[in-house]
FISEVO-587130 format. One record per residue (C-alpha): x negated, y, z. Coordinates in pm, 1 decimal. Layout:
<torkes>
((X,Y,Z))
...
</torkes>
This chain:
<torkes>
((0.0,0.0,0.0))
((-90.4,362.0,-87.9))
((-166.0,592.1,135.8))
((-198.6,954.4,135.1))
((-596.8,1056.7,192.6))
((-552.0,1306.9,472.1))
((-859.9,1558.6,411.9))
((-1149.0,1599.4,591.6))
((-1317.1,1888.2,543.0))
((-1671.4,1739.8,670.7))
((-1630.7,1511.7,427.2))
((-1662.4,1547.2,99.2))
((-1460.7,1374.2,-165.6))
((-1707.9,1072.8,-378.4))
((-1733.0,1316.1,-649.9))
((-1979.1,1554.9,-461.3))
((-2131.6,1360.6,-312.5))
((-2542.9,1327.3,-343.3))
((-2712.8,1103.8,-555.6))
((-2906.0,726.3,-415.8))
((-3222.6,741.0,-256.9))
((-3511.9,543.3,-483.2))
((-3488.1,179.6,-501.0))
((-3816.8,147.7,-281.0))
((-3537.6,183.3,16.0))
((-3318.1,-94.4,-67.8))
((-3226.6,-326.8,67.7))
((-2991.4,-191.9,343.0))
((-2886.6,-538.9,497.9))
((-3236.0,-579.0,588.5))
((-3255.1,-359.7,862.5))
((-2900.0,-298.4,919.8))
((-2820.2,-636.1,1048.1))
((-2503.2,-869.4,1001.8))
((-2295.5,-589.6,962.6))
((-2449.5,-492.0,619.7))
((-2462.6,-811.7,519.6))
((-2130.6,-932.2,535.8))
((-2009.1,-850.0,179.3))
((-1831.6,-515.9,134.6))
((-1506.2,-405.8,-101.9))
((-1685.4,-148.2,-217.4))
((-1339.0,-9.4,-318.8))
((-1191.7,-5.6,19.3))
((-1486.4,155.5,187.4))
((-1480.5,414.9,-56.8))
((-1130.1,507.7,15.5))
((-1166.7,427.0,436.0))
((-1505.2,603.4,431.0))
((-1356.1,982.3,443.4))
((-1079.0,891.2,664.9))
((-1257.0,935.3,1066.8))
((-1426.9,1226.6,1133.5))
((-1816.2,1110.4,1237.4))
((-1777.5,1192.7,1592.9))
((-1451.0,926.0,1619.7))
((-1661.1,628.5,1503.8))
((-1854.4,375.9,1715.8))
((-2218.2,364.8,1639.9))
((-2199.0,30.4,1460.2))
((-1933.6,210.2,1234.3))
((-2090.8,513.5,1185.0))
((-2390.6,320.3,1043.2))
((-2146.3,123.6,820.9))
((-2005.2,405.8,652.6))
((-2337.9,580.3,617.1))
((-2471.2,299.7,433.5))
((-2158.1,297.3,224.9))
((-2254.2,628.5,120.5))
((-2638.6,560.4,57.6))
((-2519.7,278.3,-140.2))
((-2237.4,516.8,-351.3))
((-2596.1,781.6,-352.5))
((-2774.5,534.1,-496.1))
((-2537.4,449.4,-787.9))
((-2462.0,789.1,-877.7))
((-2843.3,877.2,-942.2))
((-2850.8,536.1,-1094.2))
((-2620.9,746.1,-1330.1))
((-2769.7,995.2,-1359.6))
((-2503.8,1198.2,-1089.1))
((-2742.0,1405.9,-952.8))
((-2466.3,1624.8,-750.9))
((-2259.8,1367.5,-659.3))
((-2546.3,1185.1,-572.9))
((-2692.0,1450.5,-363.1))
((-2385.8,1502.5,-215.3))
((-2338.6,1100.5,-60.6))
((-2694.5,1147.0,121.9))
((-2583.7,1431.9,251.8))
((-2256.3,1282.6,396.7))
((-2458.6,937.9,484.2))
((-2685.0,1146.9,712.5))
((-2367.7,1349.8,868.7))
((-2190.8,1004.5,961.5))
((-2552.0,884.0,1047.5))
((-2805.7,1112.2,1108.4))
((-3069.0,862.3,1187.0))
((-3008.3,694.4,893.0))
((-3385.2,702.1,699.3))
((-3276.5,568.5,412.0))
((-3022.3,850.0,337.4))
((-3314.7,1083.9,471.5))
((-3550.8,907.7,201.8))
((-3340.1,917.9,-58.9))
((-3264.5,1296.2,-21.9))
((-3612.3,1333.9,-0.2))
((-3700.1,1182.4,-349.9))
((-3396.8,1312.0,-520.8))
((-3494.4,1706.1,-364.0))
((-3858.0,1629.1,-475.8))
((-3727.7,1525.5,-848.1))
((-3551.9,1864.0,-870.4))
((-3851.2,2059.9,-748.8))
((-3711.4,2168.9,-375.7))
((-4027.2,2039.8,-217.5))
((-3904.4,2189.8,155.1))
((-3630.9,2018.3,140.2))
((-3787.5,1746.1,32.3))
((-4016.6,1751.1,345.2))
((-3808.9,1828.3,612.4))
((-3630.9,1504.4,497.8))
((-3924.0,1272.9,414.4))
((-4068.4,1377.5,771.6))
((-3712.9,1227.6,920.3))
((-3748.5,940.2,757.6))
((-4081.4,864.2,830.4))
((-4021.3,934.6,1184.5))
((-3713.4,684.6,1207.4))
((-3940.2,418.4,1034.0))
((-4273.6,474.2,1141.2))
((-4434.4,180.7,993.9))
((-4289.5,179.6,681.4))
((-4586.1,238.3,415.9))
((-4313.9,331.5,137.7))
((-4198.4,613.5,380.3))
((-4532.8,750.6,445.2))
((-4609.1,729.1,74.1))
((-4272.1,962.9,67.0))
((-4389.5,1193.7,301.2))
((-4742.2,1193.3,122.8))
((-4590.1,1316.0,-208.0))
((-4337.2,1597.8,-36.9))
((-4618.4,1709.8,160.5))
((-4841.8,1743.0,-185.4))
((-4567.1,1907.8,-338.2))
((-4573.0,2160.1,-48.5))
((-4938.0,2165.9,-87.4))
((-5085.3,2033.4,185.5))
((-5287.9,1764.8,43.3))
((-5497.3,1709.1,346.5))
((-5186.6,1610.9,496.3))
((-5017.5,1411.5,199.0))
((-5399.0,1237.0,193.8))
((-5361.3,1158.7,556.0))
((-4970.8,1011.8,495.9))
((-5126.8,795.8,231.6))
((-5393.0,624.7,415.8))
((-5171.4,542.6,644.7))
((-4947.6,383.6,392.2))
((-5231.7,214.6,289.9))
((-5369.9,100.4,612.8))
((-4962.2,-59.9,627.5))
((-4986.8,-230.7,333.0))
((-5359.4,-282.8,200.8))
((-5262.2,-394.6,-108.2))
((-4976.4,-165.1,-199.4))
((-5086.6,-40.1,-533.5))
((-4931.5,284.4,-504.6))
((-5086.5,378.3,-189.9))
((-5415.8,311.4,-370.4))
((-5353.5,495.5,-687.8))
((-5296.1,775.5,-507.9))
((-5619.1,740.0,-300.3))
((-5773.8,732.9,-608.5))
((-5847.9,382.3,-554.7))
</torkes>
């Protein structure tokens, strides 16, 4: 049965929403636990998703509809949505705010368009919620560049690289 979407002005509707974080984030059932990994109506989640108001979910929910977001991010940079893809990160991080992929993914899509602060301030966040995750750092490495501080984005990259020894980005941008 239909029902009528009651708006929600914190919320916006899918079609401004911000576009996916890079696919170096996925997968969210990995960290997200059984939750994530039950399978998810995709459908139904989009149409639930804008229905509570952050502050009335439970944690577990809140990080179930930001992921449902990051997810709907994800496929609207896939296609190329850049605003709409933009616009899902955004609401992913106001359900979740300590949700790093939706703080990595803004990150990459704000360095794409050339806003390399914004880029930072959200590539910092996510490196902070996932401190030993080398493709964060390499993240943060790149938005600090693009700020340019590259003793800083040199120092985020050898520490990506002292994560994972063999990641061949890490290295390239080592010069190694």
């Amino acid at each position: 049965p239909d029902e009528p979407a009651t708006p929600v002005a914190a919320t916006p509707p899918a079609a401004e929403q911000a576009p996916p974080p890079p696919s170096d984030d996925e997968p969210l059932a990995e960290e997200a636990g059984a939750a994530a990994a039950e399978p998810v109506d995709e459908q139904e989640a989009a149409e639930t998703a804008p229905s509570a108001p952050p502050e009335a979910l439970s944690p577990e929910e809140a990080r179930a509809q930001s992921d449902v977001h990051v997810d709907e991010a994800r496929e609207h940079r896939r296609n190329n949505r850049l605003p709409e893809a933009r616009a899902a990160f955004e609401s992913a991080i106001e359900v979740h705010e300590a949700n790093p992929h939706a703080h990595a993914g803004l990150a990459r899509l704000a360095l794409d368009l050339g806003e390399s602060e914004l880029a930072l301030e959200h590539a910092e966040r996510a490196a902070a919620l996932r401190r030993r995750r080398a493709r964060y750092q390499l993240l943060l490495g790149d938005a600090r560049l693009a700020n340019g501080d590259r003793g800083g984005a040199r120092r985020a990259w050898e520490r990506a690289a002292d994560m994972d020894p063999d990641d061949p980005e890490a290295l390239q941008r080592l010069g190694e």
